[in-house]
N, C-alpha and C positions, 0 to 999 in steps of 0.2 A: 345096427344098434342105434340107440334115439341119439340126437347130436351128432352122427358122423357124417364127415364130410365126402362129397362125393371124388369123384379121379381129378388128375391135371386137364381135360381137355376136355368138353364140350361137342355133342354129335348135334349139325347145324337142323334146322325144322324142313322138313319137304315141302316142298312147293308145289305141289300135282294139283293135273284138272280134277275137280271131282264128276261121278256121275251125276247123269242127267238130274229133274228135279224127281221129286217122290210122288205116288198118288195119295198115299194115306203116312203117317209120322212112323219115319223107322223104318221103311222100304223103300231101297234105291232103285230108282231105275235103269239099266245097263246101256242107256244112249250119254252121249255125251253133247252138250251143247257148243256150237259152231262146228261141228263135222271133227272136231280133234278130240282124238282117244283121252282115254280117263286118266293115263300116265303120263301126258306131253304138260310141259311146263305151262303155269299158270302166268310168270312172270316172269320177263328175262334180264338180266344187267344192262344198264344203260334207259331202261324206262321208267319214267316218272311214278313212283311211289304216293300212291293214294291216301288219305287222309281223312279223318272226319270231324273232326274239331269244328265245331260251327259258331264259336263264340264270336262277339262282334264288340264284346267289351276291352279287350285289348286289340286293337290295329297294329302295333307294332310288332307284338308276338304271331300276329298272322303274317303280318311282311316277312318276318325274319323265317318261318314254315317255308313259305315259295319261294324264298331266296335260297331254300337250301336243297329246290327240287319236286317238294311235295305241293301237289294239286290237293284244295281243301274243300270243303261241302262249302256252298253261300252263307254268307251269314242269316239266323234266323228261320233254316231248314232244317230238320231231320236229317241227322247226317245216315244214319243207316238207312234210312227210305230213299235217301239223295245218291247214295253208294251201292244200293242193289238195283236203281231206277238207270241206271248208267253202266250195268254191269249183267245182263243178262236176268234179274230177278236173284241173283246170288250172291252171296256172303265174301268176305275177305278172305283170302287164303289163311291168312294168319293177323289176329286181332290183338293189339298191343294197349291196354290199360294204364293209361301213367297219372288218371287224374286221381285216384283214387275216391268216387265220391259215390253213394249209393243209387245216384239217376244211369250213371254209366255201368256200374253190374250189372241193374237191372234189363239191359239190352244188348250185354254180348254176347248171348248166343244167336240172336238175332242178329248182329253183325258182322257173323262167322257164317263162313258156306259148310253143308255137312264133311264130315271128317276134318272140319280144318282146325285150327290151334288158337287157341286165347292165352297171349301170356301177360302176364298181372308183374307191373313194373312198380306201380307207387303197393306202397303200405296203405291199409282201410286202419282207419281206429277201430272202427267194430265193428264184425261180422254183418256184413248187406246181405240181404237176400239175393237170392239166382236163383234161375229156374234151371234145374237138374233133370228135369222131367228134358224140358227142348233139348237140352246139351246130351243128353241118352239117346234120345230119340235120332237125333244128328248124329252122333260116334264123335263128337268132337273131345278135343283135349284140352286143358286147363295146366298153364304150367306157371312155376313160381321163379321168381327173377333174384333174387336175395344173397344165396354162397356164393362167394365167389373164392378160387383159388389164386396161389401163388403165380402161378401160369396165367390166369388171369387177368391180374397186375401187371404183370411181365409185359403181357401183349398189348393191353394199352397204353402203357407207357412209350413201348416202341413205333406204337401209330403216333403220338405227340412229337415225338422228336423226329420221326421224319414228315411230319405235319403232311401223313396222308389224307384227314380228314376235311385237313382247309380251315381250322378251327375258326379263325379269323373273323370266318362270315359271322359268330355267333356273339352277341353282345354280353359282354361281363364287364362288371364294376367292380373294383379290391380298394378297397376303404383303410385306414390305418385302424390299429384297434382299438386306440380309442373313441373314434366315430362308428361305435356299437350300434348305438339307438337311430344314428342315420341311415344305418345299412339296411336295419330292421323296416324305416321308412320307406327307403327305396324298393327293395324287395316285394313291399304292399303296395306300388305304385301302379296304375294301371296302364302305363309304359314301360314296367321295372323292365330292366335286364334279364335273359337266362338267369346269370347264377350272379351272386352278390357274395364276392369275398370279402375275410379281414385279413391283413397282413399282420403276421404275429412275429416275422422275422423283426429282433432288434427291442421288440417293445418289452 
C-alpha cells in the first residue's frame, strides 16, 4: 500500500562478475573477462574502494576521500572514462549518487557495468533526465536510499559507540546555536568540513 514501510532488515547488493562485453545493446556475452566465471566476486574486503569524484575545487574534501581508503579519478578527468579506462572497459559493480545534480544522472548508467546497481543517496530537487533506454538495455538496477527503519537506527548507533568506523578520520565542526549564520558560512566554504553541527543542548 502507498507510504508503507518496508521490514527491520536490509538484503546487502551482490557483487558478481558480470558477463563478458555485448556485441549489439541488450545481449550478453557468455565469456567472462580475466578467465574468472560470471559468479566469482568482483570485489573483496580489505581492497581499496574506487571512486569517481573528480572535482579539484575542494583539496581538502579529496584528502579526507583517500584518507579513508578510496582511490579517486585525477582531478579534471572524466571519472567514468578514468574508471572503465583502468577497469577492463567496464562499469562499477555498484554506483552510488550522493551529489545529487543533473551532470551526474546523466552518466550513471554509463558508470555502472551491465546488471550492476545505481543507488541514489542525495535527494534531486527536480526530476533529471536518465537514460532508461542504456539502463534496459544493461539489466541494471536503480535503488532509492531514503526509509530507514527502527533497526536501522539501532545499527548505527551501535557502530558509533563502538567507534567501528574510525569516525575520527572525518572532519566536523558543532558551532553553538547561536553562531547560526557562521555555520551556514562554514558549510559554503571550499574547505568546509563533512558535516557542520549546532549544538542545541542548553540553548
Amino acid at each position: 500500500m502507498p507510504g508503507s514501510r518496508r521490514g527491520p532488515s536490509r538484503s546487502p547488493l551482490p557483487c558478481t562478475r558480470p558477463a563478458g562485453p555485448t556485441s549489439s545493446p541488450g545481449r550478453r556475452s557468455s565469456s567472462s573477462a580475466a578467465g574468472r566465471s560470471a559468479s566469482s566476486p568482483r570485489w573483496s574486503p580489505g581492497e581499496p574502494v574506487r571512486g569517481g569524484s573528480s572535482s579539484s575545487s575542494r583539496p581538502a574534501r579529496r584528502a579526507t576521500t583517500e584518507r579513508c581508503g578510496f582511490e579517486l579519478a585525477p582531478p579534471d578527468v572524466d571519472p567514468v572514462a578514468w574508471f572503465r579506462s583502468t577497469n577492463d572497459n567496464e562499469g562499477a559493480d555498484v554506483v552510488f549518487d550522493a551529489a545529487g545534480h543533473p551532470a551526474v544522472a546523466a552518466v550513471l548508467p554509463a558508470a555502472a557495468r551491465e546488471t550492476g546497481s545505481i543507488v541514489l543517496v542525495a535527494v534531486y530537487k527536480t526530476p533529471p533526465p536518465v537514460d532508461l533506454r542504456a539502463i534496459c538495455f544493461a539489466e541494471q538496477r536503480i535503488i532509492g536510499a531514503r526509509v530507514y527503519t527502527r533497526r536501522d537506527f539501532a545499527d548505527a548507533v551501535s557502530l558509533l559507540v563502538g567507534d567501528e568506523l574510525d569516525l575520527a578520520r572525518l572532519p566536523v565542526a558543532v558551532l553553538p546555536l547561536e553562531s547560526v549564520a557562521e555555520a551556514f558560512e562554514l558549510a559554503q566554504a571550499a574547505d568546509a568540513p563533512i558535516k557542520v553541527l549546532l549544538q542545541t543542548a542548553g540553548a
